[in-house]
C-alpha positions as a Markdown table, in Angstrom:
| # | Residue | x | y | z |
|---|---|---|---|---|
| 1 | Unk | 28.0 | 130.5 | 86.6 |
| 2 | Unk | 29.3 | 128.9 | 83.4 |
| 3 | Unk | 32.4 | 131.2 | 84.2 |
| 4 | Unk | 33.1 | 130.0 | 86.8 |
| 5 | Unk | 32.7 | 126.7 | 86.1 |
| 6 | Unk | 35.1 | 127.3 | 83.3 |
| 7 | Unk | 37.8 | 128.9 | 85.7 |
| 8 | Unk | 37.2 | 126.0 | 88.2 |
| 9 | Unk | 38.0 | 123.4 | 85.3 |
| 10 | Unk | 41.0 | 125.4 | 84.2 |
| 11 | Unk | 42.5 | 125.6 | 87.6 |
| 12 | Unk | 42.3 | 121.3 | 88.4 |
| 13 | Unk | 44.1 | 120.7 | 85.2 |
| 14 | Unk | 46.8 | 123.3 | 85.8 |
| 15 | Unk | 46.9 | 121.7 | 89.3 |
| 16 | Unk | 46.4 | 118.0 | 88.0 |
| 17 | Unk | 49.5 | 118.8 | 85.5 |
| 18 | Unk | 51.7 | 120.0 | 88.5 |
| 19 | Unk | 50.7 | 117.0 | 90.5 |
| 20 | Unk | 51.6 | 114.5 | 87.5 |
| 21 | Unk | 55.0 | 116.4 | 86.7 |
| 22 | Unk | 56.1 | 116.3 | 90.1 |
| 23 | Unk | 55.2 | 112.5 | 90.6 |
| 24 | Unk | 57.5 | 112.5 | 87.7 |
| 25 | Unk | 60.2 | 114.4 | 89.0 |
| 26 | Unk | 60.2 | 112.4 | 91.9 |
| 27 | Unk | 60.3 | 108.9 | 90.5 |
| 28 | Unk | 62.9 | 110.2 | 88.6 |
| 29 | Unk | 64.5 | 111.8 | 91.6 |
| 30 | Unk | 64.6 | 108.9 | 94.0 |
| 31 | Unk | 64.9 | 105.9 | 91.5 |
| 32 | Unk | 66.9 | 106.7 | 88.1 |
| 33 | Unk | 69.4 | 109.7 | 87.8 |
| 34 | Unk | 70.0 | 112.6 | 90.2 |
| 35 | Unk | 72.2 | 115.3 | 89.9 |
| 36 | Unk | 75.1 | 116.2 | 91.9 |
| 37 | Unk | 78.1 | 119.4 | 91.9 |
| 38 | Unk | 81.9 | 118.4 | 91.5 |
| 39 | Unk | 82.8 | 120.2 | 95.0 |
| 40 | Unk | 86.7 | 121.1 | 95.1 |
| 41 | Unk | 89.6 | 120.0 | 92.7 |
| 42 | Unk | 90.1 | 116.1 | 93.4 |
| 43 | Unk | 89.2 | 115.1 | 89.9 |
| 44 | Unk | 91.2 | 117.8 | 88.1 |
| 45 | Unk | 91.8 | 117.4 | 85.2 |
| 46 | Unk | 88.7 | 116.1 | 84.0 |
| 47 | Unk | 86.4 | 117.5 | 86.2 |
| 48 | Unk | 86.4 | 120.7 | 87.4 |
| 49 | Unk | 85.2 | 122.5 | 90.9 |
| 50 | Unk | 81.0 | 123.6 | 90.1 |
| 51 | Unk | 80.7 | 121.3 | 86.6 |
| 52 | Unk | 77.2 | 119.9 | 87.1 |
| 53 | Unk | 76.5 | 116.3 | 86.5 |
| 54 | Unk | 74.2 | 113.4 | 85.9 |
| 55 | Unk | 74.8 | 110.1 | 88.4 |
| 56 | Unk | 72.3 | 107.4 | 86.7 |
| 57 | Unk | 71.1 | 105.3 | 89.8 |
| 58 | Unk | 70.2 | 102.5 | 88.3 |
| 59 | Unk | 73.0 | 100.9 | 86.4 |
| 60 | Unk | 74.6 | 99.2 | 89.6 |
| 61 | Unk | 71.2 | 96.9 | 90.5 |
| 62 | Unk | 72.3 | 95.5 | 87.3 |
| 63 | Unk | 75.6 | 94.8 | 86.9 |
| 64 | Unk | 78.6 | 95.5 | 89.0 |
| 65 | Unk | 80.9 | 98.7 | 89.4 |
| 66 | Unk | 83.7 | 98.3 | 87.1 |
| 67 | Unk | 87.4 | 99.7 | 87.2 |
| 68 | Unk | 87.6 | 103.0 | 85.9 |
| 69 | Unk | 83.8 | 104.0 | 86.9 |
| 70 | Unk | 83.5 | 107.5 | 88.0 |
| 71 | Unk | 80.8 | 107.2 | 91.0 |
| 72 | Unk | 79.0 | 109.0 | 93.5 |
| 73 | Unk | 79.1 | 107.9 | 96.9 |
| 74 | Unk | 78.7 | 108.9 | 100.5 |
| 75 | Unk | 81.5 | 110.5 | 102.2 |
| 76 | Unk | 82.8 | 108.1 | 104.7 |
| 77 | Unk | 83.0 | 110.4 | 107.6 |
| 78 | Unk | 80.0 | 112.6 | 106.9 |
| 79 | Unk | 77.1 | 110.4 | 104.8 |
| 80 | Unk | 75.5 | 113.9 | 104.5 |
| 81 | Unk | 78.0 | 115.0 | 102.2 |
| 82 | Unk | 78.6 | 113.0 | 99.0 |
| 83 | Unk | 81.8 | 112.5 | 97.0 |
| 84 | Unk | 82.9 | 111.8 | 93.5 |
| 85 | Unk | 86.0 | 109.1 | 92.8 |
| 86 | Unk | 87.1 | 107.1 | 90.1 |
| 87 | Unk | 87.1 | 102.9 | 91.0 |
| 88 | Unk | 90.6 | 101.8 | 91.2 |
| 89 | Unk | 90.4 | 98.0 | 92.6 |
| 90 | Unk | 87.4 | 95.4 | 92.8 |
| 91 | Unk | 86.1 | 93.5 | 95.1 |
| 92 | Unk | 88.9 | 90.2 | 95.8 |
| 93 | Unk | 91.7 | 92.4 | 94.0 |
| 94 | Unk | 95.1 | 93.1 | 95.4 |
| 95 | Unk | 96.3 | 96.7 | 95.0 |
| 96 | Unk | 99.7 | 98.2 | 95.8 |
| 97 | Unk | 100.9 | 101.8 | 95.4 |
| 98 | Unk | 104.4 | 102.1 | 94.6 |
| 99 | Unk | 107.1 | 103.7 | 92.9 |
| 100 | Unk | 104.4 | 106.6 | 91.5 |
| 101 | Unk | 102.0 | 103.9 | 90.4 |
| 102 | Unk | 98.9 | 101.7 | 91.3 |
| 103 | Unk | 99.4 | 98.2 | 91.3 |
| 104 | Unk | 96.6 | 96.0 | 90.4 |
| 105 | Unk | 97.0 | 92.1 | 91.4 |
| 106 | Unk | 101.2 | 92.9 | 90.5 |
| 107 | Unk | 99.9 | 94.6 | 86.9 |
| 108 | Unk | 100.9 | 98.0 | 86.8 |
| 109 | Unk | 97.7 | 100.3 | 86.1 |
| 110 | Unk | 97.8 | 102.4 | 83.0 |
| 111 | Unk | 95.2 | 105.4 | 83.3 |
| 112 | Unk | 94.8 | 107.0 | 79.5 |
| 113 | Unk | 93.0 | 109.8 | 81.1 |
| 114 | Unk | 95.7 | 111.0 | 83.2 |
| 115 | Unk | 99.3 | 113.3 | 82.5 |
| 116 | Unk | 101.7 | 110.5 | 82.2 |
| 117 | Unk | 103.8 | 112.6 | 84.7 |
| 118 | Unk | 101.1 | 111.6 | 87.2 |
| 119 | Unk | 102.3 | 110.2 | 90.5 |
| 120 | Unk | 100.7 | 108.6 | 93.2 |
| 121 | Unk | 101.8 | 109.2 | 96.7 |
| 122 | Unk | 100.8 | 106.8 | 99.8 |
| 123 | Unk | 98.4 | 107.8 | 102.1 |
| 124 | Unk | 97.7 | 107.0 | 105.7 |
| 125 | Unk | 95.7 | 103.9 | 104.9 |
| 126 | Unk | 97.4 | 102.7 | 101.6 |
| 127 | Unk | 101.4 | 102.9 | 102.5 |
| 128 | Unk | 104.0 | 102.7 | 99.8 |
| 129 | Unk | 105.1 | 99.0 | 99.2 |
| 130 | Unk | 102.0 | 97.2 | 101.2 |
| 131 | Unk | 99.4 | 95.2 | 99.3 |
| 132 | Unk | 95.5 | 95.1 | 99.9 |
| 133 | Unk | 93.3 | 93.0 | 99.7 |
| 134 | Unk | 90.2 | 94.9 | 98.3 |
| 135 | Unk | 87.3 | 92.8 | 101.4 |
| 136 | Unk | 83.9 | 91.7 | 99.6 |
| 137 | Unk | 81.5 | 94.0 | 98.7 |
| 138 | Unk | 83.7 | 97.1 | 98.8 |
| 139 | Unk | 85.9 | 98.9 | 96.2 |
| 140 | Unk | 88.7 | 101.2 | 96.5 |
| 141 | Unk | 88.2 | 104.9 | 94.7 |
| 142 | Unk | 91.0 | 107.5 | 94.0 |
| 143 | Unk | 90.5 | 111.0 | 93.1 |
| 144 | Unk | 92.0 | 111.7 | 89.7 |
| 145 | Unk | 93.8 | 114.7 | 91.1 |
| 146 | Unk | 96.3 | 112.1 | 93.2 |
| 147 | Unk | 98.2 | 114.8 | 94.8 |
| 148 | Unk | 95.6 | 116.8 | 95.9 |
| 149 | Unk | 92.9 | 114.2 | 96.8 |
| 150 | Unk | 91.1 | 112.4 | 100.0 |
| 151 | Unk | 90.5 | 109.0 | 98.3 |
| 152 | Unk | 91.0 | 105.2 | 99.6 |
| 153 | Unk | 94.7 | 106.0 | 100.3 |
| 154 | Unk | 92.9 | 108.0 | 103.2 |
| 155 | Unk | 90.0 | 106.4 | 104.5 |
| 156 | Unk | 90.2 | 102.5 | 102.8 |
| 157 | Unk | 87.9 | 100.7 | 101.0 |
| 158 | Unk | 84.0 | 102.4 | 100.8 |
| 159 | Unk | 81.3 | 99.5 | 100.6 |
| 160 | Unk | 78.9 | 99.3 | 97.8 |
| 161 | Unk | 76.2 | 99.8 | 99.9 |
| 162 | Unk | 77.4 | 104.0 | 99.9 |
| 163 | Unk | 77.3 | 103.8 | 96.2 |
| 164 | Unk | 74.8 | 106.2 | 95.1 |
| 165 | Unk | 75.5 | 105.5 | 91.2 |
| 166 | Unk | 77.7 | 106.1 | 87.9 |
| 167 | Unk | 78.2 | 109.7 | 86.8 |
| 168 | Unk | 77.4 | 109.6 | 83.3 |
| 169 | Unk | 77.1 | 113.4 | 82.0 |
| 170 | Unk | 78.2 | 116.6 | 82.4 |
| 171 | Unk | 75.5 | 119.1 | 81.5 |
| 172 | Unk | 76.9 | 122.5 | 83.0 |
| 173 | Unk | 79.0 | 124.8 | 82.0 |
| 174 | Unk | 77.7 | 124.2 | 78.6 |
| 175 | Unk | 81.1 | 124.1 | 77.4 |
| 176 | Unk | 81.9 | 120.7 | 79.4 |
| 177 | Unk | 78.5 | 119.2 | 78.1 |
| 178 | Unk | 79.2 | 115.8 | 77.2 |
| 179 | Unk | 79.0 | 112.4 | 78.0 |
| 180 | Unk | 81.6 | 110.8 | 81.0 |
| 181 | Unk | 83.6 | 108.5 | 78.7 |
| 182 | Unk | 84.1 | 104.8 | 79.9 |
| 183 | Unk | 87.6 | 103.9 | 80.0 |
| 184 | Unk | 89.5 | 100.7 | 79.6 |
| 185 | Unk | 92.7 | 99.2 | 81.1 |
């Protein structure tokens, strides 16, 4: 009897210790960070197709998205499906693409983290020479890979509401651990 008393004991707290690490898990799941795959090459070259990273979920209830802010997001077409994009233009901004450059309210756009032989090409939404008007309460995202991305030039502005979070880390392969570095303009 005191056996299996013993065993009984032993079994709850295994069972109580699953319980309490998967209330865990989920809090941290649904509320704080999450992870997410880079799927394909749009943010070559400083992510790479199956790197694993962190998005921290929380961030954004606190302050806004700010240019230069890799982000996860739903996919416009498919909200299944999520993307990852670097911000470009702001809420109330102007932005033109132009002679192989992004145009920020008539400021040409310096990106540090990019080849300086990096063009940018119009797409079907942003057209060479136009200025936009980023709405309220939406931002506009490129890929970092311009000539081989489906970004804002695509499919416009995304709203904040499809912003899942920041990416902050990259934890696999081990040799791209690190933290994503904030840039400035």
């Amino acid at each position: 009897m005191n056996l299996a008393r013993q065993l009984f004991a032993f079994f709850t707290d295994i069972f109580e210790t699953i319980i309490i690490a998967l209330a865990i898990f989920l809090v941290v799941y649904l509320f704080l960070v999450q992870p997410h795959r880079v799927q394909g090459d749009s943010m070559l070259p400083n992510f790479k197709n199956g790197e694993l990273i962190l998005t921290d979920k929380i961030s954004y209830r606190i302050r806004p998205p700010q240019r230069g802010d890799v982000i996860v997001f739903k996919a416009p077409y498919d909200k299944s499906k999520d993307f990852i994009k670097r911000i470009m233009a702001l809420p109330g901004e102007k932005i033109k693409v132009e002679n192989g450059g992004i145009f920020i309210n008539d400021q040409k756009l310096f990106e540090s983290y990019l080849p300086s032989s990096t063009q940018v090409q119009e797409g079907s939404y942003l057209k060479e020479g136009e200025e936009y008007a980023v709405p309220q309460g939406n931002y506009i995202v490129f890929g970092d890979n311009r000539t081989h991305s489906s970004d804002s030039r695509e499919f416009g502005p995304i709203p904040k509401k499809d912003i899942i979070g920041k990416a902050f880390f990259v934890y696999w392969p081990p040799n791209a651990f690190a933290l994503i570095p904030q840039v400035s303009y």
